[in-house]
PDB file of N, CA, C and O in Angstrom:
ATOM      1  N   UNK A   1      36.561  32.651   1.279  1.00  0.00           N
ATOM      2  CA  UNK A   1      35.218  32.248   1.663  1.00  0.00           C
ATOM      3  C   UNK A   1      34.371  31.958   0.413  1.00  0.00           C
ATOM      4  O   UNK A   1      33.734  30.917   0.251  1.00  0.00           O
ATOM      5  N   UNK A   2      34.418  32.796  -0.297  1.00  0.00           N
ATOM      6  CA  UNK A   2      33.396  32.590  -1.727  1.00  0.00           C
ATOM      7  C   UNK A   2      34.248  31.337  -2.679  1.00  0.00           C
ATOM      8  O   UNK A   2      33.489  30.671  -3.384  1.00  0.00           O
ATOM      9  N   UNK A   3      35.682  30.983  -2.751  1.00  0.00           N
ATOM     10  CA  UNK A   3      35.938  29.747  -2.798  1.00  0.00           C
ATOM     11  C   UNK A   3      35.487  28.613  -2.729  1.00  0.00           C
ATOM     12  O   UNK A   3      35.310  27.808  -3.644  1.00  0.00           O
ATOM     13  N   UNK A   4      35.270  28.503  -1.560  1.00  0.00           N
ATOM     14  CA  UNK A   4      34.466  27.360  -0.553  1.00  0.00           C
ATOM     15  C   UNK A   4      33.280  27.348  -1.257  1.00  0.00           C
ATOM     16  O   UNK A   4      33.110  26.366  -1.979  1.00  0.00           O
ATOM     17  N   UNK A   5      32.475  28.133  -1.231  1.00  0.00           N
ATOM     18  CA  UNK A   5      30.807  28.186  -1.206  1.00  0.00           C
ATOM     19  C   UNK A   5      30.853  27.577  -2.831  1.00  0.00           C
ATOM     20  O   UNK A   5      29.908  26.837  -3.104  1.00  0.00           O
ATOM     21  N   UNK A   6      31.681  27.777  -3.732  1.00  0.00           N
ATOM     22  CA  UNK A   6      31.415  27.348  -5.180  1.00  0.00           C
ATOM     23  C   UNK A   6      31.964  26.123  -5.162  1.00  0.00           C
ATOM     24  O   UNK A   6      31.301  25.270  -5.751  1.00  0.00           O
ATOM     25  N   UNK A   7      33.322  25.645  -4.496  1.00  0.00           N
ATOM     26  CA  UNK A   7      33.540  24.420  -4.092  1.00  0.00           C
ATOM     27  C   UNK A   7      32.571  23.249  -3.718  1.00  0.00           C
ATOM     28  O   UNK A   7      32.419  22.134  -4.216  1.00  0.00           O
ATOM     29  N   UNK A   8      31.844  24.019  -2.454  1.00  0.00           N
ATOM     30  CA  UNK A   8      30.991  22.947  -1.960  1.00  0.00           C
ATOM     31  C   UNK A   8      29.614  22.985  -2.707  1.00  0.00           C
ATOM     32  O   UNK A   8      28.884  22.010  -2.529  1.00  0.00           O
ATOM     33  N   UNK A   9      29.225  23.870  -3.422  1.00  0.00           N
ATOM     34  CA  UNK A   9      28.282  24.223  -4.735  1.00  0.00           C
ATOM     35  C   UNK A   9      28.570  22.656  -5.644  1.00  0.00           C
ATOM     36  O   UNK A   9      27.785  21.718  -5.780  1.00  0.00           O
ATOM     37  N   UNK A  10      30.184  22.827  -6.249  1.00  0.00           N
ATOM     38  CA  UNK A  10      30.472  21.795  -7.225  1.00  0.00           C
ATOM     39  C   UNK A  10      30.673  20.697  -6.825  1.00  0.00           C
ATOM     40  O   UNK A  10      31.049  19.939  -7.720  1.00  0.00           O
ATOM     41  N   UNK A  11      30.562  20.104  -5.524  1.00  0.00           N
ATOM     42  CA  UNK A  11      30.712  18.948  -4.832  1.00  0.00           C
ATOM     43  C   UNK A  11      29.326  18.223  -4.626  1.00  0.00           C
ATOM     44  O   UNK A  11      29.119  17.018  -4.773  1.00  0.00           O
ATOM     45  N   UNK A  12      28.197  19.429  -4.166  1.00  0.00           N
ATOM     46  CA  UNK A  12      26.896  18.906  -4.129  1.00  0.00           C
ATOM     47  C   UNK A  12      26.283  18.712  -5.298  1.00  0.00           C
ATOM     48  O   UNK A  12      25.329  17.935  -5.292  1.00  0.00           O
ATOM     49  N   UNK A  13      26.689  19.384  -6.616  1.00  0.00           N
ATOM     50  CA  UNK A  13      26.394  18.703  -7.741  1.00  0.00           C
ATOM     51  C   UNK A  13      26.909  17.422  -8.190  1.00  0.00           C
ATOM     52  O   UNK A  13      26.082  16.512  -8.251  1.00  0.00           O
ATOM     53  N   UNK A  14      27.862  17.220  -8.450  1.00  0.00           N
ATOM     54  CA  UNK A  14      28.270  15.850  -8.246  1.00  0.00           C
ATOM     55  C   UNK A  14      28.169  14.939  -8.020  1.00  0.00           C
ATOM     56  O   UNK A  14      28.233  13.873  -8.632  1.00  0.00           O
ATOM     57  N   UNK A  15      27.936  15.318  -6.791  1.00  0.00           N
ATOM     58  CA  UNK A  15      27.174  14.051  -5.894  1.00  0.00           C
ATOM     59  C   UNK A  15      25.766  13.912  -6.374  1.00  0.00           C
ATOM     60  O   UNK A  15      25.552  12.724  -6.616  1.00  0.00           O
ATOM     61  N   UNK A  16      24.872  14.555  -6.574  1.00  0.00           N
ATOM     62  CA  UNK A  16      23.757  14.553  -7.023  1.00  0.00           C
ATOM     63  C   UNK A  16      23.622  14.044  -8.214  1.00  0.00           C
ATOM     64  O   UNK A  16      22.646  13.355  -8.509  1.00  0.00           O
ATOM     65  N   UNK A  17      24.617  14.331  -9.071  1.00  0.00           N
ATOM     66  CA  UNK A  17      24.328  13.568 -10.635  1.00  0.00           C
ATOM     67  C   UNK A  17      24.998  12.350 -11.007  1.00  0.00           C
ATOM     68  O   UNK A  17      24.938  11.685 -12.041  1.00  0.00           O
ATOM     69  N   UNK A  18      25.888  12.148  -9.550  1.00  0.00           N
ATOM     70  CA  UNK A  18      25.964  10.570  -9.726  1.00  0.00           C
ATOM     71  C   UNK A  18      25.325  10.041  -9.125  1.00  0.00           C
ATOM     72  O   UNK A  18      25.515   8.877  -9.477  1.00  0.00           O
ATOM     73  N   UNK A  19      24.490  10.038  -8.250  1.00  0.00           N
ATOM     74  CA  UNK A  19      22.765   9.608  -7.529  1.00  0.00           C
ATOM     75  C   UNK A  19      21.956   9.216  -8.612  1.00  0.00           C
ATOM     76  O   UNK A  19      21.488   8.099  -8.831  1.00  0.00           O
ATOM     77  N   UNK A  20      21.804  10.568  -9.467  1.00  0.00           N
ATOM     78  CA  UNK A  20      20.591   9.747 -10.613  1.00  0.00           C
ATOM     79  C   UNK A  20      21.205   9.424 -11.622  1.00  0.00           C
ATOM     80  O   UNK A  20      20.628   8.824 -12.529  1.00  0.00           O
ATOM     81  N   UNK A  21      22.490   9.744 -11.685  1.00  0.00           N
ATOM     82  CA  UNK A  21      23.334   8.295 -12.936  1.00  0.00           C
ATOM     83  C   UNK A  21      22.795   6.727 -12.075  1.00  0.00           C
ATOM     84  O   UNK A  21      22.175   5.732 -12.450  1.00  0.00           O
ATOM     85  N   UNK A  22      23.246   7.045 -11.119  1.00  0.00           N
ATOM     86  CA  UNK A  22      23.507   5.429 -10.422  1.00  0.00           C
ATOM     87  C   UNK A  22      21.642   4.986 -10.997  1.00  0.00           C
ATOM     88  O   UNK A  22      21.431   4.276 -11.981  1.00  0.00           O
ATOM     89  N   UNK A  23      20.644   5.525 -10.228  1.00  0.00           N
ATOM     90  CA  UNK A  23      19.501   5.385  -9.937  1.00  0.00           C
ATOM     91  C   UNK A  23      18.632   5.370 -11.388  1.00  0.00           C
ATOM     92  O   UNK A  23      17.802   4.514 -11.695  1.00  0.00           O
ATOM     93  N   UNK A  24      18.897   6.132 -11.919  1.00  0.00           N
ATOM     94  CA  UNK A  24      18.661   5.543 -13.736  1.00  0.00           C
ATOM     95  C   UNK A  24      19.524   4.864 -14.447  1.00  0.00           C
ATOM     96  O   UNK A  24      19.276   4.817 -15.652  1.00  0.00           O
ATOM     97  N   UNK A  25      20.419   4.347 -14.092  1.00  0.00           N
ATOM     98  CA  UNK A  25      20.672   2.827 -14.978  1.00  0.00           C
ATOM     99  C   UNK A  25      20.385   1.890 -14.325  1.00  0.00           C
ATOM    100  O   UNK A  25      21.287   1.079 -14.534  1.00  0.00           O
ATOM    101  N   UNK A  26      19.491   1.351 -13.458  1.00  0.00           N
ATOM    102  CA  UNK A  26      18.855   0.414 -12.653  1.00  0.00           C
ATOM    103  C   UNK A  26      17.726   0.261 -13.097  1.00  0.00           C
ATOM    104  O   UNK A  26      17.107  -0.802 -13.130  1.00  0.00           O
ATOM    105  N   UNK A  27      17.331   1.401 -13.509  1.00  0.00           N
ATOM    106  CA  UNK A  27      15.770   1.581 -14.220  1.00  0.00           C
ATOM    107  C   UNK A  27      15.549   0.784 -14.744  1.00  0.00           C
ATOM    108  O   UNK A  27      16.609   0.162 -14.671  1.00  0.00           O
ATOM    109  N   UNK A  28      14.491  -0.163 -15.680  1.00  0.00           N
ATOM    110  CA  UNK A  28      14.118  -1.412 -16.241  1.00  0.00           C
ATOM    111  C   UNK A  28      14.021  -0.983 -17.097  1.00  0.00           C
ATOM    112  O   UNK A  28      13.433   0.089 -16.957  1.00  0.00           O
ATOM    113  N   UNK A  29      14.338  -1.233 -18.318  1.00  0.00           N
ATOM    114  CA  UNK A  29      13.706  -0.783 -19.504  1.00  0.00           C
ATOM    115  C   UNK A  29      12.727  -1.185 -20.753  1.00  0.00           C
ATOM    116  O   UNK A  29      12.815  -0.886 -21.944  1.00  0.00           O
ATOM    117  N   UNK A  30      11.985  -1.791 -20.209  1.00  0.00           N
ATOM    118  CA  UNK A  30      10.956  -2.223 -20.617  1.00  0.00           C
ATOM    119  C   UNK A  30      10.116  -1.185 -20.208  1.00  0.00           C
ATOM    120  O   UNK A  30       9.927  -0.728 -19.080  1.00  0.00           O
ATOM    121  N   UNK A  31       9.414  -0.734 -21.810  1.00  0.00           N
ATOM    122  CA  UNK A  31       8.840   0.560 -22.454  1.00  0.00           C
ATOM    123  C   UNK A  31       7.479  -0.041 -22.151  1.00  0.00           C
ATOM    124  O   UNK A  31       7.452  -1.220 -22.503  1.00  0.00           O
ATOM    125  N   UNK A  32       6.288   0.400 -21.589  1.00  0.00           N
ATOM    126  CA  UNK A  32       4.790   0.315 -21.851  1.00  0.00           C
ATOM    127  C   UNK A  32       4.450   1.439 -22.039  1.00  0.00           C
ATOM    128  O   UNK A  32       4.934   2.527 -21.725  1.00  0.00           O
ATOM    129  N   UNK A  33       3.157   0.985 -22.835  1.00  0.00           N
ATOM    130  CA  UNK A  33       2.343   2.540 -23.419  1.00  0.00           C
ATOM    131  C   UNK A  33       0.984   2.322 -22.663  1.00  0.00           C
ATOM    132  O   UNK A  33       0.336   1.277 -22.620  1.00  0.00           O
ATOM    133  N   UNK A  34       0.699   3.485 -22.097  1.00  0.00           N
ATOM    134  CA  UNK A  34      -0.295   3.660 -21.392  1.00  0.00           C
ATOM    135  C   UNK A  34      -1.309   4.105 -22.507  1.00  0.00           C
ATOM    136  O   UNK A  34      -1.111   5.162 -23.108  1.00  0.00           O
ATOM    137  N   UNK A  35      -2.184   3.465 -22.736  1.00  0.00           N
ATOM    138  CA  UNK A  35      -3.472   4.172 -23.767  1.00  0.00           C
ATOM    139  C   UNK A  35      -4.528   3.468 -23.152  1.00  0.00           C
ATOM    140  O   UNK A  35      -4.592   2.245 -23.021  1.00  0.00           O
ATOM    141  N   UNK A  36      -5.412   4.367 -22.754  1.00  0.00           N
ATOM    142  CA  UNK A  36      -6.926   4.252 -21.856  1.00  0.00           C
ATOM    143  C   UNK A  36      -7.813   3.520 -23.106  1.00  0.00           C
ATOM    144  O   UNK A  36      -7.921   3.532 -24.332  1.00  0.00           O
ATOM    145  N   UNK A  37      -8.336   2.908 -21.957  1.00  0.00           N
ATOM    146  CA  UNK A  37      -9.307   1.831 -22.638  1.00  0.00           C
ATOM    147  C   UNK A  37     -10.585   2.507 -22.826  1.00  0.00           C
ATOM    148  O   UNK A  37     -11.467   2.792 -22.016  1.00  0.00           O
ATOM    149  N   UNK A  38     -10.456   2.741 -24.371  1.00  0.00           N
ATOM    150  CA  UNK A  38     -12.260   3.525 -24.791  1.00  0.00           C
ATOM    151  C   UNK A  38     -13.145   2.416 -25.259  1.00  0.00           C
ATOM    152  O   UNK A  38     -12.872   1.442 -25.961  1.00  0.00           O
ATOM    153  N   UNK A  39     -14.461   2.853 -24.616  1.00  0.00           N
ATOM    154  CA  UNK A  39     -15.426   1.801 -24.799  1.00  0.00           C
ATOM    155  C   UNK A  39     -16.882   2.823 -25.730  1.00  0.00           C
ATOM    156  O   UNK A  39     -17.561   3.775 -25.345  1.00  0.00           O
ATOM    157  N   UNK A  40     -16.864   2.087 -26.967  1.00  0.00           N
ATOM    158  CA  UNK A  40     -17.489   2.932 -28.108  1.00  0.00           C
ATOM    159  C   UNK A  40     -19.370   2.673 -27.787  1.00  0.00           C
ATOM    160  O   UNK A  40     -20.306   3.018 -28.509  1.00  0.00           O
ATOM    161  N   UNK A  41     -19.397   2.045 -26.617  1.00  0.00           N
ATOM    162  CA  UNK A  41     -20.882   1.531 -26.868  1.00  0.00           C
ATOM    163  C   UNK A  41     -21.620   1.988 -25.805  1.00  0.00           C
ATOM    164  O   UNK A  41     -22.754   1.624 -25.493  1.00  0.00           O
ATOM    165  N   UNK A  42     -20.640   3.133 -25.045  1.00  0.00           N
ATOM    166  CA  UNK A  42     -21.355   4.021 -23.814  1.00  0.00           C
ATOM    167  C   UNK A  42     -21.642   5.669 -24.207  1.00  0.00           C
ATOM    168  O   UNK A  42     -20.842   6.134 -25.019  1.00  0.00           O
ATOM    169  N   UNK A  43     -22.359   6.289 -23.869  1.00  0.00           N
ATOM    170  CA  UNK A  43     -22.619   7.660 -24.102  1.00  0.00           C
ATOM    171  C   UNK A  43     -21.008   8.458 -23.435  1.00  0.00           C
ATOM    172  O   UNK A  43     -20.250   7.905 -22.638  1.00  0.00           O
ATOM    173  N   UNK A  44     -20.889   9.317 -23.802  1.00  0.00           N
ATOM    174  CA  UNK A  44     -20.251  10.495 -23.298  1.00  0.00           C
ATOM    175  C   UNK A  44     -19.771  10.813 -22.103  1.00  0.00           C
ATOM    176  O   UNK A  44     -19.297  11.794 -22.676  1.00  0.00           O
ATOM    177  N   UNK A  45     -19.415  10.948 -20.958  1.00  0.00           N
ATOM    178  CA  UNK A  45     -19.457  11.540 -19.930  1.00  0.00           C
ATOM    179  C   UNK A  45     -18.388  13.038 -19.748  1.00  0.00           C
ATOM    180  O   UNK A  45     -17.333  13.038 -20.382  1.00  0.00           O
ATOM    181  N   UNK A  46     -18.669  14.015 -19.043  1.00  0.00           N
ATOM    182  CA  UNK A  46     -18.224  15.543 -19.007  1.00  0.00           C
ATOM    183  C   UNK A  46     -19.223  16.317 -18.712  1.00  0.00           C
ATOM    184  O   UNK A  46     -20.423  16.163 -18.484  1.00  0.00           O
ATOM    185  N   UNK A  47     -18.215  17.499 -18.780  1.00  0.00           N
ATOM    186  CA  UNK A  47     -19.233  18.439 -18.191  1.00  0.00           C
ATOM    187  C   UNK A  47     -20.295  18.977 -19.812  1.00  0.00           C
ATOM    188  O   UNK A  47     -21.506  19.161 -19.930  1.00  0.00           O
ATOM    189  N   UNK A  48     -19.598  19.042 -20.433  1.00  0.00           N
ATOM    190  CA  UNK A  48     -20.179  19.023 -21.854  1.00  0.00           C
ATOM    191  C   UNK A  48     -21.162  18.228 -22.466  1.00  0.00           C
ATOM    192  O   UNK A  48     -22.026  18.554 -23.279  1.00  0.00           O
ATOM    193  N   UNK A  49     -20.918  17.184 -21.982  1.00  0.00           N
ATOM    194  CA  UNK A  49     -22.143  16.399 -22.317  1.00  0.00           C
ATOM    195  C   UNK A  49     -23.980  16.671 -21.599  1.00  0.00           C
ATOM    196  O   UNK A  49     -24.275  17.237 -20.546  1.00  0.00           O
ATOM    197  N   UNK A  50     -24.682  16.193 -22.368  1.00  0.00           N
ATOM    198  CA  UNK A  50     -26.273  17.046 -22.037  1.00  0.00           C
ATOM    199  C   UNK A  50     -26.931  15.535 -22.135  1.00  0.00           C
ATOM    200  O   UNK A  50     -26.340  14.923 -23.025  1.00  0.00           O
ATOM    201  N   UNK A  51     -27.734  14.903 -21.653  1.00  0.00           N
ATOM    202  CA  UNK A  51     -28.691  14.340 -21.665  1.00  0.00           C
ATOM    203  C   UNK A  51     -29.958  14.182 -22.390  1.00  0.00           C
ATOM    204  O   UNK A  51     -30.970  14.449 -21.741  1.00  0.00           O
ATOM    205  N   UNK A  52     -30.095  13.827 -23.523  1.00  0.00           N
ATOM    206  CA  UNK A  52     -31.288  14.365 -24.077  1.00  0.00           C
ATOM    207  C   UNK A  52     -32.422  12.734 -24.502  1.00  0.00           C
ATOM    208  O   UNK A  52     -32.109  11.837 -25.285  1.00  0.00           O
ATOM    209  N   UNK A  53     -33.352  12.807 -23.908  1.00  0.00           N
ATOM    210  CA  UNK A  53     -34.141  11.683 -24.560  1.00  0.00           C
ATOM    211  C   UNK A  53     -35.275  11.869 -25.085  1.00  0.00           C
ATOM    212  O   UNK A  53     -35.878  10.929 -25.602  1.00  0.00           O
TER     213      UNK A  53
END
């Protein structure tokens, strides 16, 4: 019985890591970089920031 259970343990791995073999080499690989667009000519916003005029 405890055979089995590590058997079907090493079978469901398997299967699983040839799922995301398959499913990541399909992937595109074309790299973008996400960098947020800062705009230098607006005040602050947060909770940190204070209002003062």
């Amino acid at each position: 019985m405890k055979s089995k259970v590590i058997f079907f343990l090493a079978g469901a791995a398997v299967v699983t890591l040839s799922f995301t073999f398959a499913t990541a080499s399909r992937a595109p690989k074309a790299i973008t970089k996400n960098t947020p667009q800062v705009s230098h000519n607006e005040p602050v916003g947060g909770l940190l920031s204070e209002d003062k005029f």
